[in-house]
RORO-49366 format. One record per residue (C-alpha): residue in one letter; residue number from 0; x, y, z. Coordinates in steps of 0.1 Angstrom, whole numbers, always signed. Example, Ala and Ser with C-alpha at 12.3 -4.5 7.8 and 13.67 -1.06 7.14 Angstrom:
BEGIN
(A, 0, (+123, -45, +78))
(S, 1, (+137, -11, +71))
***
This chain:
BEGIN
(X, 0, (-58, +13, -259))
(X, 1, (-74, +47, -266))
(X, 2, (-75, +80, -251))
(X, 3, (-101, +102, -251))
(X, 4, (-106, +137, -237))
(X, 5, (-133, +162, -250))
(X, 6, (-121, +198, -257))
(X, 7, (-139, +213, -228))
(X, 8, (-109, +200, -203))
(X, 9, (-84, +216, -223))
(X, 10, (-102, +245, -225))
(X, 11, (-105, +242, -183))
(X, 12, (-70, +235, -181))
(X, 13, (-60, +268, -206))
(X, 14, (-84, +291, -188))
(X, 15, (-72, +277, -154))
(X, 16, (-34, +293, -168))
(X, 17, (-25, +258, -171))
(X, 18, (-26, +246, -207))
(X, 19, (+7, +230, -208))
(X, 20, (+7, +211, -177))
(X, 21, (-31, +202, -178))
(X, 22, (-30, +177, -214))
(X, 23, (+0, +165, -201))
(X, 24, (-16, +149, -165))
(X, 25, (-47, +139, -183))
(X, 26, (-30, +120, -209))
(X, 27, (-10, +102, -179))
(X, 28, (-38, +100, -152))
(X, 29, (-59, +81, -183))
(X, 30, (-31, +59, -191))
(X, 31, (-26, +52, -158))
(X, 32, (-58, +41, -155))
(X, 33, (-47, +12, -185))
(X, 34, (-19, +4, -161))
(X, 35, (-39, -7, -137))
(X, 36, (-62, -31, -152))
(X, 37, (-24, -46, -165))
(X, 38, (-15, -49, -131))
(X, 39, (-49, -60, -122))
(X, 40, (-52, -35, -95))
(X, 41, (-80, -11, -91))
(X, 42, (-102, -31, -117))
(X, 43, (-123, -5, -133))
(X, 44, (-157, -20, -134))
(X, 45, (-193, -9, -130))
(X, 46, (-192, -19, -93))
(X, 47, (-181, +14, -74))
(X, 48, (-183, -8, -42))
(X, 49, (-165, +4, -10))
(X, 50, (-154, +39, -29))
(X, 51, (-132, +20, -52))
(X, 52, (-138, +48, -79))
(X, 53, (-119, +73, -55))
(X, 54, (-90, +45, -52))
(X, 55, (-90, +38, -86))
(X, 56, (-88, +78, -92))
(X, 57, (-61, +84, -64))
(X, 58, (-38, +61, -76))
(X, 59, (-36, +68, -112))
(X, 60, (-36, +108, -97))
(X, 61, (-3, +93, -81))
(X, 62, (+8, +70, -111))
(X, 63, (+7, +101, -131))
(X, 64, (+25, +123, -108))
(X, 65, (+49, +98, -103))
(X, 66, (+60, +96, -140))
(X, 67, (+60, +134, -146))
(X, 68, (+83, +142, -121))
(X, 69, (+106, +117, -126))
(X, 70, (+142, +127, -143))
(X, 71, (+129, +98, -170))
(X, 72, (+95, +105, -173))
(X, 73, (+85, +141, -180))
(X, 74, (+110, +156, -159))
(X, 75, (+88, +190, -149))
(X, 76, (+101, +213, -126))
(X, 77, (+86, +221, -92))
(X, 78, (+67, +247, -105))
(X, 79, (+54, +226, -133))
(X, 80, (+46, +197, -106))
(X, 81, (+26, +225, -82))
(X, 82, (+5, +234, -115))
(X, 83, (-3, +195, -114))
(X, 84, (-12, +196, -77))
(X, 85, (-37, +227, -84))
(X, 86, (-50, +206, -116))
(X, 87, (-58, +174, -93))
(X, 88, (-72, +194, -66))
(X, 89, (-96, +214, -98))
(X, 90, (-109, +181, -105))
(X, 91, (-117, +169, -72))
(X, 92, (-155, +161, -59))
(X, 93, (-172, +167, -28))
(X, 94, (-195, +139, -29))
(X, 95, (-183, +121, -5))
(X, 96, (-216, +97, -5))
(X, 97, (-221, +84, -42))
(X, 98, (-205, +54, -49))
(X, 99, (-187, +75, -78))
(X, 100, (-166, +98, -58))
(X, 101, (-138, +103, -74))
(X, 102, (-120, +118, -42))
(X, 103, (-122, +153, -26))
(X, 104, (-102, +181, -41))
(X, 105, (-73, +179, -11))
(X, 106, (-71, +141, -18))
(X, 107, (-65, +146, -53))
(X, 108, (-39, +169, -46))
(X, 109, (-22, +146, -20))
(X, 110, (-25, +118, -44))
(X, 111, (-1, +135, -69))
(X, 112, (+21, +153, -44))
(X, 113, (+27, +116, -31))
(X, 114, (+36, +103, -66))
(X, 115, (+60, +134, -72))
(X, 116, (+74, +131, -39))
(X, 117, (+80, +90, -45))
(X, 118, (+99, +107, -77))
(X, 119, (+119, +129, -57))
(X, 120, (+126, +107, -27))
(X, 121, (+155, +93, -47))
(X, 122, (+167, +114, -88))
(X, 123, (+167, +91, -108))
(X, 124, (+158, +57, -88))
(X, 125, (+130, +41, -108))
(X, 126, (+107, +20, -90))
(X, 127, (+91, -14, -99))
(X, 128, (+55, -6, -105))
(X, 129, (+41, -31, -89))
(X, 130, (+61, -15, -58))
(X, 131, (+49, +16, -60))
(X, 132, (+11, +1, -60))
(X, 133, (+16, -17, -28))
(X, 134, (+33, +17, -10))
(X, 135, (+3, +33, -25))
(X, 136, (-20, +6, -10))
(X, 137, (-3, +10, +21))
(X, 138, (-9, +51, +23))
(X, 139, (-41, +49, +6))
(X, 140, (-56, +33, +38))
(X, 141, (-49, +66, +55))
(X, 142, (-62, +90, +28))
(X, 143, (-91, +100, +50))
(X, 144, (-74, +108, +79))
(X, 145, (-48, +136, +59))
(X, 146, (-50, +172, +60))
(X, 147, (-57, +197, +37))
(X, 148, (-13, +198, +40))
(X, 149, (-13, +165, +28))
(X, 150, (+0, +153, +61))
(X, 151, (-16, +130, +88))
(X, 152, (-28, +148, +121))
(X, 153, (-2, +135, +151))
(X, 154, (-12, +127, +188))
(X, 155, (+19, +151, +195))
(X, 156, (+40, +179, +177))
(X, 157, (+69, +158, +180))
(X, 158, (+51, +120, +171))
(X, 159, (+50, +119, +133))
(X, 160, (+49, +84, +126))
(X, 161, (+22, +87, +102))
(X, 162, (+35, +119, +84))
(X, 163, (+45, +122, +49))
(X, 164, (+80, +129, +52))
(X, 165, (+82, +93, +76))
(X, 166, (+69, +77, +47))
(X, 167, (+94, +85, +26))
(X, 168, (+121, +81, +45))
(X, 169, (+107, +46, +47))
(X, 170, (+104, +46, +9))
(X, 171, (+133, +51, +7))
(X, 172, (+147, +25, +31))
(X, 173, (+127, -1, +11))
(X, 174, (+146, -25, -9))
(X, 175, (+134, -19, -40))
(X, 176, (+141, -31, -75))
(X, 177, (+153, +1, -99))
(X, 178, (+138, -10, -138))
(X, 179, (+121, +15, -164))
(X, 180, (+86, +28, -155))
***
């Protein structure tokens, strides 16, 4: 499999102050893209039916995220992971009607702060791949209803069922299988 990326991203990414961070998600966010047609998830296909371009986009946003801020992946910092957060959200669209929408800049944000945060949620715990597509399945069906804080609105200040931080305690409740990513 090949990746290819013209020189005008990079030379977004190093006038956006983010040179070293931005080769680094688009080389994963592509790849990730190759990992889900092994998976067989997110088939990538001329048919952009039922905004499965933006699905297809938010996951590999979180696939990526996921491997650079895990402790075996490429290990970035928290300031290195917030550059990748501003990078999604730079490449974001607002065309919420074409078939081709590739997801609005908050949702690619929340895509990778979901992927660092399933790093996070436990150093050094490495997740079954197949596991973290069906948790992002699961908070993908919510992506529309998330704020710009990455967070779901709640009927009540204290009900936050549907919140971030629930989800990963849940995530981290799951029996899951630790194995390389």
């Amino acid at each position: 499999a090949s990746i290819i990326i013209g020189d005008g991203y990079f030379q977004f990414q190093k006038d956006s102050g983010v040179e070293s961070e931005g080769p680094e998600y688009a080389h994963t966010h592509e790849y990730s893209h190759h990992l889900q047609l092994l998976l067989g998830v997110g088939e990538l296909n001329d048919d952009f039916s039922d905004q499965s371009a933006k699905k297809q986009e938010l996951m590999a946003d979180a696939f990526s995220a996921y491997f650079l801020a895990h402790d075996s992946g490429g290990d970035m910092t928290s300031e290195e992971i917030s550059n990748v957060h501003a990078i999604a959200y730079s490449v974001g669209d607002c065309e919420v009607t074409n078939e081709a929408h590739h997801g609005t800049p908050s949702q690619r944000k929340c895509a990778t702060v979901w992927g660092s945060s399933l790093a996070d949620s436990d150093r050094g715990r490495k997740f079954k791949l197949q596991d973290v597509a069906k948790e992002f399945e699961s908070w993908y069906t919510k992506i529309d209803e998330m704020d710009d804080s990455c967070d779901y609105p709640t009927k009540s200040s204290s009900a936050i069922s549907g919140s971030l931080s629930t989800w990963l305690v849940t995530a981290a409740a799951a029996n899951f299988i630790a194995i390389l990513f």
